[in-house]
Every structure is written in C-alpha cells, then in structure tokens.
C-alpha atoms as one frame of an Amber mdcrd trajectory, in Angstrom:
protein
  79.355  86.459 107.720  82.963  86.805 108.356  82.731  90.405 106.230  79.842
  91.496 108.298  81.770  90.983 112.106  84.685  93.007 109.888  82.345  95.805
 108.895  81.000  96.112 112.624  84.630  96.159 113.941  84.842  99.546 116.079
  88.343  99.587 115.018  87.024 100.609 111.426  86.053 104.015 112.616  87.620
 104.795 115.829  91.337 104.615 114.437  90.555 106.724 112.386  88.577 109.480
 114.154  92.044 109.045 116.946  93.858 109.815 113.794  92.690 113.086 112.643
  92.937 114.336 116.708  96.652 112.865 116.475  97.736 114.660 113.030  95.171
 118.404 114.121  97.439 118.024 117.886 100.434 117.117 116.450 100.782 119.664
 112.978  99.735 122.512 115.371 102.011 121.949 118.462 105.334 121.022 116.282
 104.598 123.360 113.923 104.350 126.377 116.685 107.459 124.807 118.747 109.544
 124.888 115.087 107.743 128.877 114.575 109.027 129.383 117.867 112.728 128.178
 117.691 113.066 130.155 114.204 111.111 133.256 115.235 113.041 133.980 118.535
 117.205 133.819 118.551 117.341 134.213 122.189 115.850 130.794 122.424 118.678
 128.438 120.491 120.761 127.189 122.245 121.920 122.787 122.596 119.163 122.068
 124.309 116.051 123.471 122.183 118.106 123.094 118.656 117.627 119.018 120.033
 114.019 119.712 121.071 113.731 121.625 117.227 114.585 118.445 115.636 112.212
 116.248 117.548 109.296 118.809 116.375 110.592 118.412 112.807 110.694 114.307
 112.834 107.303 114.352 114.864 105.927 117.236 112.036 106.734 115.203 109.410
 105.311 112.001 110.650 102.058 113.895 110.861 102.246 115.189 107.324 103.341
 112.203 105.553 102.255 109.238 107.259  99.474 109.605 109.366  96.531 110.705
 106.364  97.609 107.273 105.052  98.331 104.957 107.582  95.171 106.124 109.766
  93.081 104.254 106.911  94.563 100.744 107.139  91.837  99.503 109.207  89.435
 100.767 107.370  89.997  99.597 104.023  90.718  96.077 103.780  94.098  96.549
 100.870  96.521  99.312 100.828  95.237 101.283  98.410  97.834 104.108  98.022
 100.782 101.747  96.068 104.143 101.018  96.499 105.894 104.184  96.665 103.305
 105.533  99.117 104.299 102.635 101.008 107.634 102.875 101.242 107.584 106.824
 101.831 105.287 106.105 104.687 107.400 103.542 106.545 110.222 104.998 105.553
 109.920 108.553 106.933 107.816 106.845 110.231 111.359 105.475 110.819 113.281
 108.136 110.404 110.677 109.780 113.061 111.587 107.380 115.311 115.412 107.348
 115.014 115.141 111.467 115.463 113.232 110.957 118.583 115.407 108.174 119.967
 118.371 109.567 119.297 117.684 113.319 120.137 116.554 111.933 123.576 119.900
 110.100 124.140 121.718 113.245 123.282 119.548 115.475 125.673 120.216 112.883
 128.441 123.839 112.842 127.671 123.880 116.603 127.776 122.033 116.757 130.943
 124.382 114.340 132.764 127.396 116.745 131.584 125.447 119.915 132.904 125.097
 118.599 136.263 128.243 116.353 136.506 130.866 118.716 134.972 129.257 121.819
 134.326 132.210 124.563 133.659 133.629 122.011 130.500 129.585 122.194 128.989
 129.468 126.040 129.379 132.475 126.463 126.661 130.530 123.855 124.620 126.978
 125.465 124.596 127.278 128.828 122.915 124.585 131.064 122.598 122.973 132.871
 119.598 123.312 132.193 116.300 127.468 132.217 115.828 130.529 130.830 117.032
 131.119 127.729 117.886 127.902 126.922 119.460 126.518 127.147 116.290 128.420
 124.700 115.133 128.257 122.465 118.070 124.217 122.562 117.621 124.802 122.370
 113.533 127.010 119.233 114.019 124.452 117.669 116.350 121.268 117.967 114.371
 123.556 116.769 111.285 124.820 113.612 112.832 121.566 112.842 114.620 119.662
 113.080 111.186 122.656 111.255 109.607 121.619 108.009 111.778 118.208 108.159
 111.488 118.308 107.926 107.819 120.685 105.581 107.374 119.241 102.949 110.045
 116.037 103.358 108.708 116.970 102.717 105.112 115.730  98.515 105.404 112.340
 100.136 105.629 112.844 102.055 102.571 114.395  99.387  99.952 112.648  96.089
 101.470 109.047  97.389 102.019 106.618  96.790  99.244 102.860  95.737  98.748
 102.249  92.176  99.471  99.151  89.775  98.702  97.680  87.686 101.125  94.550
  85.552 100.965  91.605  86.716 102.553  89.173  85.217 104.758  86.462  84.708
 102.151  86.890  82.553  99.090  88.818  84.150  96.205  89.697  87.164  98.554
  93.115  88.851  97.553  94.392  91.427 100.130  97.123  94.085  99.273  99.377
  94.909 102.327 101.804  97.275 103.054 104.658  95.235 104.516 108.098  95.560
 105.684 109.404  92.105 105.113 109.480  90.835 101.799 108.495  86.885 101.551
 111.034  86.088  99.976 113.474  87.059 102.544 111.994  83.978 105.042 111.392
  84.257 108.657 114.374  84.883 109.792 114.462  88.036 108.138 111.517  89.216
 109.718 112.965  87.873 113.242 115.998  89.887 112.638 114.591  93.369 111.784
 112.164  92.821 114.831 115.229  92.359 116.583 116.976  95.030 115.102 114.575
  97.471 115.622 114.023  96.785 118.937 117.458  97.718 120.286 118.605 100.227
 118.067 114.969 101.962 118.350 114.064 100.678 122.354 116.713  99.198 124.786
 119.894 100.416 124.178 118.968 104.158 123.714 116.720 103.358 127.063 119.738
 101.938 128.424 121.865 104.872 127.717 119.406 107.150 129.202 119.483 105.320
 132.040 123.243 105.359 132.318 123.500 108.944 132.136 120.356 109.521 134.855
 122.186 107.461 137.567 125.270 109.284 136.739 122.669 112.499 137.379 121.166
 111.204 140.434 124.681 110.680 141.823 125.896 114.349 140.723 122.476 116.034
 142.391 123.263 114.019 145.529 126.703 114.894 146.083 125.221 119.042 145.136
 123.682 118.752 148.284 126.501 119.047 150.444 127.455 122.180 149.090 129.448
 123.080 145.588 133.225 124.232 146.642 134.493 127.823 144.942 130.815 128.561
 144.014 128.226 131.578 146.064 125.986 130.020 147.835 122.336 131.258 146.480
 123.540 131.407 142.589 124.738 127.597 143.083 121.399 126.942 144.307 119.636
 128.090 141.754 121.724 126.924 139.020 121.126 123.369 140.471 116.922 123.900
 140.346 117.026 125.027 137.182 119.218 122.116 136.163 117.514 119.682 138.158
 113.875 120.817 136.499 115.361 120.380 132.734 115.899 117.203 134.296 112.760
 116.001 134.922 111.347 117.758 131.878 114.030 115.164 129.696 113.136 112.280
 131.746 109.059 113.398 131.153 110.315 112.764 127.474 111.484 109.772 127.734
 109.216 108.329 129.874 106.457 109.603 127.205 108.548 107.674 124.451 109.072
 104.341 126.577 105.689 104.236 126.969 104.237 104.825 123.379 106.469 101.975
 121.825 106.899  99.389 124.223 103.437  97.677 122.846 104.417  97.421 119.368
 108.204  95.924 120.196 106.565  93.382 122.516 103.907  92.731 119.476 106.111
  92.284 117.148 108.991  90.402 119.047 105.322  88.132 120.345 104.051  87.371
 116.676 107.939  87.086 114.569 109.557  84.755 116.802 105.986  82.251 117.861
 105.104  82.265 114.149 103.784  80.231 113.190 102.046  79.393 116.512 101.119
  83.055 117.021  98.583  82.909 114.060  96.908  80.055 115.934  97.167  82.464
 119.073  96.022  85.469 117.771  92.803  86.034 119.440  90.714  89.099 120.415
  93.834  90.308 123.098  96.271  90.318 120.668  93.563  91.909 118.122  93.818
  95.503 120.302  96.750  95.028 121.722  98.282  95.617 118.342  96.549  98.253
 117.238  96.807  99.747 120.978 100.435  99.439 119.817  99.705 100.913 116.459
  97.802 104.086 118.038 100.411 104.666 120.607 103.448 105.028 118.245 101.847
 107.762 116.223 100.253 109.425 119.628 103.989 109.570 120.438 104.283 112.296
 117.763 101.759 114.846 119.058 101.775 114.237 122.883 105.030 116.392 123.691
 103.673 119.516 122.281 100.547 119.044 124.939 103.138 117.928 127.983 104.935
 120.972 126.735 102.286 123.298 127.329 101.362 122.038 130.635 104.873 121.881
 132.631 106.095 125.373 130.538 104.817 128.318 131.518 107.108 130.137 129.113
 105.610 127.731 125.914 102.399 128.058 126.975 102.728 131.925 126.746 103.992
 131.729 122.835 101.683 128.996 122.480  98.973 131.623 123.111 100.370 134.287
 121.537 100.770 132.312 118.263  97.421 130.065 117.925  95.225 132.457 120.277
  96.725 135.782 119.838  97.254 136.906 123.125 100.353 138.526 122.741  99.742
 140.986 126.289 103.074 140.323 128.179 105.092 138.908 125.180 107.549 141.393
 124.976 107.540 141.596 129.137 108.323 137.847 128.965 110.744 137.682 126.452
 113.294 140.605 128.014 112.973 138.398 131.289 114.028 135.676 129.020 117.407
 137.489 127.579 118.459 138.680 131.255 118.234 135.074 132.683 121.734 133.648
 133.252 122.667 130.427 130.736 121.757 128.266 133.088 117.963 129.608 133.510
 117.639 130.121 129.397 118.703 126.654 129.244 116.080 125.660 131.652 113.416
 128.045 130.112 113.930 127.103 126.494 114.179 123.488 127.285 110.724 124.306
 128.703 109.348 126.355 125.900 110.925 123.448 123.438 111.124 121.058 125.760
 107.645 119.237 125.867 107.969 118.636 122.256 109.861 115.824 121.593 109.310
 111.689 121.540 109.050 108.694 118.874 108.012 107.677 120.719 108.302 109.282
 118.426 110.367 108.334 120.573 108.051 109.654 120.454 113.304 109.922 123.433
C-alpha cells in the first residue's frame, strides 16, 4: 500500500521533468556567457572575469550533477555508486562556494567603485595584459582555491548509506553526506558549517559593503568636487545600475538556498523529533529546497538576458543567429569609457551568476 501512495507521488515525475528545463536553461545560457567572455577581449575586465567564473561553477553543476541527482526521487536507492556520489556532492559544493564567493567579491568591488573610485581604476586593467590581468588571474585563482578546499568534507565523508525501508525486508541505498558513524553531532556541525560559510556571513558581507554603497550614492548627490559635471553623472548611473544588477544576483542566490539551510538546520538539530514531525509540509518543503538550489544555477543566464540589452544581443547572435548590428554594437562597446564597459559587460556577464548557485 505504502509502495503504491510512493508510485503516485507527483514528485516522481515532476522533479524530474523541472530537471531537464534546469540543465537545457542552464548548459545553454553559461555556456554562451563563457563563449562570450572568451570570444570577445573587449569584454574582460574584474567585473565579467567574476561573472565568467560563476558561469563555469553554474556549467559544471549542470553537467555533472544534475543528470544524476534529478533521479533521486524517482528511484527509490542511489543507483549510480559511490564515486558518482561523491563527484556529485562534491562538485555541487564547489558550485556553491564559486557563487558565494564570486558574489562577495563583486559586492566588495562595487563598494570600492563607488566609494573610492580613482584607487579601483589603477586596479581594474583592461584587455588581456598588465596587471589587470593579473589582478583578474589572482581573483578567479583564490576564489576557486576556497571553494575547493571548503567543500572537500563533501568529498572524503560522503558515501552510500543503507537505510530500512518502509516495507518489510526493504534495504534503501542513499547518497549521504554524513557518515553514521560520525554521530549527530557531526551532522549538526556541517549543517552549521555550511550554513555560514555558504549563507550568512557572505550575506552579511554583502550587506556590509551595500550600506557602505548606499552611503557613497547619497553623499554623490550633492555633487563630486574636481569632477565635470555631466561625465560625473553618468559615471554614477552606470555605477549605480551594475549595482542593482549585483544586488539582482544576490538577491537571486538568497532566495534559492534559504529553504534548504532552514531544512536542514529544522531536521539536524530536532532529530530525532523531526522524524516524528516530518509530515506532508516538510515533504515539499524539502524538495522545494532541493529544486531551488539547482534552479539557482540556470536562472542568471535568463535575468541576464532580460535586464542586458547588450547580452541579449550576443545571446541572439550566438543561439539564434542574428548577428545584424553585431559589429555596430560591439565598436559602441570599445568607445565606451571604463566606467560604461564596466557597466555593459557586467550586463552582458552580469545576469549569469548565483549558487545560489549562489546560485552570490
């Protein structure tokens, strides 16, 4: 009886039908925002190398977890083994430490465009030499860096468990993060763990450096000392629009993982009382948690099309081929000042990142 209300579970078959839109979305926007960033020099600069590394983490989340993981509620064990399941959760985590951290840098970087412009401008660099190069080199390095070193738990502790089924002799394989033998307060730890070095203290950050912005745009108002008047202006617009476009981010991110944290925070630290408590609410809202996460990875691509004019012209040109105006748009792009390519290429790139993925 128990098998039957299992089998009859939408769950079993919408998952996995919101699956195949997430990874079709999500291999097709990153992988035209990472064809754009290596196809077009003009384009890298700080800004869109960060935005470059969130379509990388987000691609490969698509490519190497989601045609597994979009199956777990419809079979009823893991059946892809023990190195699948540590690649899966491993790399999922790495995702999400790219998209948190990228999004913490691009606020940071923000905040020091608006609050102390003239030190960033030395810092930025444009092209493909000098010491911009490095500058964007260094940050993509160290950003990757963390994200596979926090992540490694996921990687040496995850492994296939067995649980008992519902029915009588019923053996279920599991892909699970916490090994058994590790206790409870292992499991309370890593929930812990994961939700401030993945959640609230990035968010916190970011929220740091947007007060610090709010402050700077307020006191741009009365007028910028030294500075002509109309060129001031539109430095700030364009600054103030990458702005929003970073805060868009992560918005999109806070959003798409605060269900699983509060899940798994919920069922670690009740336990055993939350598997008396688990009823039908807690049923979708973890897998609304589940769905979200991954939706994290292909949703910038689509918010980048919408608020970028610019990205939704190379989006056409590269999936629809409507390449009239490309080479129009593109010398408008090299004759902007660094201020407007920042603000254009953090549009073209910009919708693209975040676990989420961030999914900051």
């Amino acid at each position: 009886m128990e098998d039957e209300k299992q089998g009859a579970s939408p769950e079993i078959w919408v998952v996995p039908i919101i699956f195949a839109i997430i990874f079709i979305i999500g291999v097709l926007g990153n992988g035209t925002l990472i064809a754009i960033f290596l196809r077009h020099r003009e384009l890298r600069n700080v800004p869109n190398t960060f935005i470059f590394t969130l379509a990388i983490g987000d691609l490969c989340v698509c490519l190497v977890c989601i045609p597994f993981v979009s199956t777990i509620y419809t079979f009823h064990s893991w059946p892809y083994g023990e190195m699948m399941c540590k690649l899966a959760e491993y790399v999922n985590y790495v995702s999400i430490g790219v998209s948190v951290f990228t999004l913490t840098a691009l606020s940071m970087e923000r905040y020091a465009a608006i609050r102390n412009p003239l030190s960033l401008t030395s810092l930025r660099g444009n092209g493909s030499g000098g010491r911009g190069c490095k500058i964007r080199l260094l940050s993509c390095l160290l950003i990757w860096s963390l994200a596979l070193l926090t992540a490694l738990p996921s990687l040496i502790y995850t492994q296939v468990v067995e649980f008992e089924g519902a029915a009588s002799n019923e053996t279920i394989r599991v892909c699970y993060p916490y090994p058994k033998e590790l206790g409870l307060s292992y499991s309370q730890a890593m929930a812990t763990y994961k939700f401030l070095l993945y959640y609230a203290l990035p968010l916190g950050l970011v929220s740091f450096f947007y007060a610090g912005m709010a402050r700077g745009l307020l006191e741009s108002t009365r007028g910028i000392p030294g500075e002509g008047g109309g060129r001031s202006q539109s430095q700030m617009r364009a600054r103030k629009k990458v702005a929003k476009i970073v805060l868009a981010f992560v918005i999109i991110f806070a959003i798409c993982f605060l269900p699983s944290h509060v899940y798994f925070l919920w069922w670690y630290y009740t336990y055993p009382r939350s598997m008396d408590n688990y009823n039908i609410f807690w049923h979708y809202f973890k897998i609304l948690g589940f769905v979200l996460g991954f939706c994290n990875s292909c949703i910038n691509p689509i918010a980048m099309y919408v608020m970028s004019d610019t990205f939704r012209k190379h989006f056409n040109r590269y999936l629809f081929c409507s390449c009239r105006g490309t080479s129009r748009d593109l010398s408008g792009l090299q004759s902007q000042s660094q201020d407007t390519q920042v603000t254009y290429r953090y549009s073209v790139k910009f919708r693209s990142g975040t676990h989420p993925s961030v999914q900051l």
